[in-house]
C-alpha positions in Angstrom: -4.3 39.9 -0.5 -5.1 37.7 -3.5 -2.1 38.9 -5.4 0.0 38.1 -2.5 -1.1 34.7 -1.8 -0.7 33.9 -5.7 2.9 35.3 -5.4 3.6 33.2 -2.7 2.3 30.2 -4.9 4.5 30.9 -7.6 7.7 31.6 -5.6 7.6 28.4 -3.7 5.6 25.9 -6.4 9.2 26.0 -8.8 11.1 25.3 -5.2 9.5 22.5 -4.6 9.6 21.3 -8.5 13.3 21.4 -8.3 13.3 17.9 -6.5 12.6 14.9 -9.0 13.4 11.3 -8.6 15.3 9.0 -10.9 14.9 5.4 -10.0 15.5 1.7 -11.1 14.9 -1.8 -10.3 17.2 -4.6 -9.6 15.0 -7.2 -12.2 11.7 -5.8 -13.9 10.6 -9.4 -13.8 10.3 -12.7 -11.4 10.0 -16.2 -12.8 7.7 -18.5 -10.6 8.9 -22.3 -11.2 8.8 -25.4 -9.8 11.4 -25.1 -6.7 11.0 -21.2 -6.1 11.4 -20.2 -3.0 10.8 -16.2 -2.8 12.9 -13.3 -4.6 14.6 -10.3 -3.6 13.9 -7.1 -5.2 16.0 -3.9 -4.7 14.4 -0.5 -5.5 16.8 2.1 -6.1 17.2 5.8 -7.4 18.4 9.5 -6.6 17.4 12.7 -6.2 18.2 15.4 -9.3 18.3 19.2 -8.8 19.0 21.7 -10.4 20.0 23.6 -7.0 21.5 23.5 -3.8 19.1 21.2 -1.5 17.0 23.4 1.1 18.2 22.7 4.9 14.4 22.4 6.0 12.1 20.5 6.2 13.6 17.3 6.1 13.5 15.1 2.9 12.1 11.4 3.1 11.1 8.7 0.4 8.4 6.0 0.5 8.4 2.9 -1.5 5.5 0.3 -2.1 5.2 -2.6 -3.9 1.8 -3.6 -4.3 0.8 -7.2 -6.1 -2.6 -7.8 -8.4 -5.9 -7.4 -6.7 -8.7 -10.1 -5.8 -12.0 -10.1 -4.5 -12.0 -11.5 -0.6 -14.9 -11.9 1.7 -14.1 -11.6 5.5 -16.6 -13.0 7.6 -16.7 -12.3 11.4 -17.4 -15.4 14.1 -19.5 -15.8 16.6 -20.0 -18.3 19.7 -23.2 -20.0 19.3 -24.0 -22.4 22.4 -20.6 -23.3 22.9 -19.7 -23.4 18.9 -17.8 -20.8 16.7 -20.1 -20.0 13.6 -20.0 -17.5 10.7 -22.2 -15.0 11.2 -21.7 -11.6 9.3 -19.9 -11.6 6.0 -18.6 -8.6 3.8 -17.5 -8.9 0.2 -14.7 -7.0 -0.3 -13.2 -6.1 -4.4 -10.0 -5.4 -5.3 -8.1 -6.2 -2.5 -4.1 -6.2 -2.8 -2.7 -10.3 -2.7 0.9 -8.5 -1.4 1.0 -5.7 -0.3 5.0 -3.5 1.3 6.0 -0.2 2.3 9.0 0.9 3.1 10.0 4.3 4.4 12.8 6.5 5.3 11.3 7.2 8.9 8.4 6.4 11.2 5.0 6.4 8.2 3.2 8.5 10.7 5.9 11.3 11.0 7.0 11.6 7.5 3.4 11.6 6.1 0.9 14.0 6.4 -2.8 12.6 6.5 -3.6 14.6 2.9 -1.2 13.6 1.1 -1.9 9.6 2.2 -5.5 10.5 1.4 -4.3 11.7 -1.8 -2.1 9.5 -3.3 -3.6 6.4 -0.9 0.2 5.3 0.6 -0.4 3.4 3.3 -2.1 0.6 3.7 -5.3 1.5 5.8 -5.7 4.0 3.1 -5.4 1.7 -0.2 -8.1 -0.3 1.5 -10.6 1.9 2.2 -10.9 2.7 -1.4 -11.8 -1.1 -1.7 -15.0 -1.7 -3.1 -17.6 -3.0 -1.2 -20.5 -4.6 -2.3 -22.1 -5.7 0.7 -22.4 -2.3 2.5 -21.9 -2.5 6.8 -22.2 0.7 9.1 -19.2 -1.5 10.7 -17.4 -2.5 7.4 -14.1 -0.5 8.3 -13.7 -3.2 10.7 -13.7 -5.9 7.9 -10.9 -4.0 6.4 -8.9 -4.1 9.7 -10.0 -8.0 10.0 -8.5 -8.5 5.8 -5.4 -6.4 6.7 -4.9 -8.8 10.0 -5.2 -11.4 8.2 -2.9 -10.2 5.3 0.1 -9.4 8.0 -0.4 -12.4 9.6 0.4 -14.5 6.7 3.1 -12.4 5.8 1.6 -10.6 2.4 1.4 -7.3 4.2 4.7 -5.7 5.4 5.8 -3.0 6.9 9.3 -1.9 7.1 9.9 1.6 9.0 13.0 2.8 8.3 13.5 0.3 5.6 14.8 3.0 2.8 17.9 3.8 3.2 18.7 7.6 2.6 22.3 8.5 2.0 22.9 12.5 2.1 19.4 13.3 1.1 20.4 12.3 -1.9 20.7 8.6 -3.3 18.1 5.9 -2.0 17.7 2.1 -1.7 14.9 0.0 -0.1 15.0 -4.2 -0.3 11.7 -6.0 -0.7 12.0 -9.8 0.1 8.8 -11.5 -2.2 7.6 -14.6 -0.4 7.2 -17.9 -1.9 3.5 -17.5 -2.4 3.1 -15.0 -4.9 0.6 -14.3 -6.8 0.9 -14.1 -10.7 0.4 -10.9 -12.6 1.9 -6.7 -12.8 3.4 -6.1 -9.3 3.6 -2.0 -9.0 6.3 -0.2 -7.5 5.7 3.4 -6.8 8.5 6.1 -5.5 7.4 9.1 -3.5 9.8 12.3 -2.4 8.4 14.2 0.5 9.6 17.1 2.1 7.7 18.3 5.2 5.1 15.7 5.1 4.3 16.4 1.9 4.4 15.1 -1.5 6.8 16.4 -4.0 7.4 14.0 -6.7 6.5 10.4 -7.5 7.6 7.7 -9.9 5.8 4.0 -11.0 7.2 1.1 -12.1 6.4 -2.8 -12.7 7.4 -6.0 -12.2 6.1 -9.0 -14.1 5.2 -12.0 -12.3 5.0 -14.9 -14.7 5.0 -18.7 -14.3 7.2 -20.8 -16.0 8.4 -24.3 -16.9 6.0 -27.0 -15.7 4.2 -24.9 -13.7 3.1 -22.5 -16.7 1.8 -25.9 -18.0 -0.4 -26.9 -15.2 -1.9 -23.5 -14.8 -2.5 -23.4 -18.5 -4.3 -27.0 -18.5 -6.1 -25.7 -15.3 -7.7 -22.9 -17.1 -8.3 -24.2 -20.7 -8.5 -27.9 -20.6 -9.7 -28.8 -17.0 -10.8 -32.2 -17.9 -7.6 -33.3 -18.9 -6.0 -31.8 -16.0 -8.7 -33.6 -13.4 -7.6 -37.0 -15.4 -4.1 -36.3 -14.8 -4.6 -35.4 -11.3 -6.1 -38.4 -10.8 -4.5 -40.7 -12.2 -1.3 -38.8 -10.4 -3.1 -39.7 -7.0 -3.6 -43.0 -8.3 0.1 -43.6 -9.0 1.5 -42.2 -5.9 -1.3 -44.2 -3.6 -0.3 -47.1 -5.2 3.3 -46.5 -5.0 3.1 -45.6 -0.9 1.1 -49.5 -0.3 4.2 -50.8 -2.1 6.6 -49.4 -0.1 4.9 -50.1 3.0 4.0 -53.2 2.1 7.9 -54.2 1.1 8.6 -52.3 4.6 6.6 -55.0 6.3 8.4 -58.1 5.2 
């Protein structure tokens, strides 16, 4: 019986092997200036075999683009004699600033739960292997509360049926970045299923970088805040300054 399940391993392991995916990006990189506004990002690829494509099961492809992680701590209200209050906080490490999937079909039909678990595709499953350093019997709630919050201000998106399959065989999916990225590696990662389950994936990154002015400031920020608190305030000065003057012409 042994032998026979190890034959069966072998015969259908190379089968499933015979699938690979060959991708590419529109831009490897995305300049953050003064006047940016977002940027589009196409993810792109086929699938190479070296034989005929099996009928069944059905092939998919999942895409995610996932931005540098923070630490974030969600805190939970309650009403106090009338008054919304923090009460119960939870420290949460290596949470995702952006993070998208995209998918050739409904997540939950495509995807079977080991595989997620395995590779961590979805969202719900990259954050529970966030680090938690203030431990909760209720913390998975504060991971539902951080991926709320995420959707809701548009870093966490969802697109089902956003890759676009031709003939099982050439793939695109468009991400649209929002203006508010954060800077640092953006990863992409490629995943071929057949069945519900993994059968090949592929990585790539995308820079995020500031540039221009903006580079500047963020540079005096971090090594010379003195100079930049001047600045700013002297800036403040200026422009307060400036507004009483107009008014104050406005008025005559």
């Amino acid at each position: 019986m042994r032998a026979l399940l190890l034959a069966l391993a072998l015969s259908i392991g190379p089968a499933l092997a015979e699938e690979t995916l060959v991708t590419g990006l529109s831009r490897d990189d995305v300049q953050i200036t003064a006047d940016f506004t977002g940027s589009d990002i196409l993810v792109y690829g086929a699938v190479q075999r070296n034989s005929p494509a099996p009928q069944s099961p059905p092939l998919d492809v999942i895409v995610t683009l996932e931005g540098p992680s923070s630490p974030v701590t969600v805190r939970r209200k309650a009403r106090i004699f009338g008054i919304w209050v923090n009460r119960a906080a939870v420290n949460l490490g290596d949470v995702p600033n952006y993070f998208a999937i995209a998918s050739s079909g409904v997540l939950e039909q495509i995807l079977s739960p080991d595989d997620d678990l395995r590779h961590q595709i979805s969202l719900p499953r990259r954050l529970a292997v966030t680090k938690i350093t203030a431990e909760s019997m209720d913390s998975w709630e504060f991971l539902q509360a951080a991926q709320r919050i995420g959707s809701a201000k548009g870093n966490y998106v969802t697109q089902q049926s956003g890759v676009k399959l031709a003939e099982d065989t050439l793939f695109r999916a468009d991400f649209a970045l929002p203006a508010n990225l954060t800077e640092g590696d953006f990863t992409v990662r490629m995943f071929l299923l057949r069945g519900g389950r993994v059968i090949d994936t592929k990585e790539q990154s995308i820079e995020v970088r500031k540039t221009g002015i903006e580079r500047q400031l963020t540079n005096m920020a971090h090594h010379q805040p003195l100079l930049y608190g001047i600045l700013s305030l002297l800036l403040a000065a200026v422009a307060g300054w400036g507004a009483s003057e107009i008014f104050r012409i406005w008025r005559r």
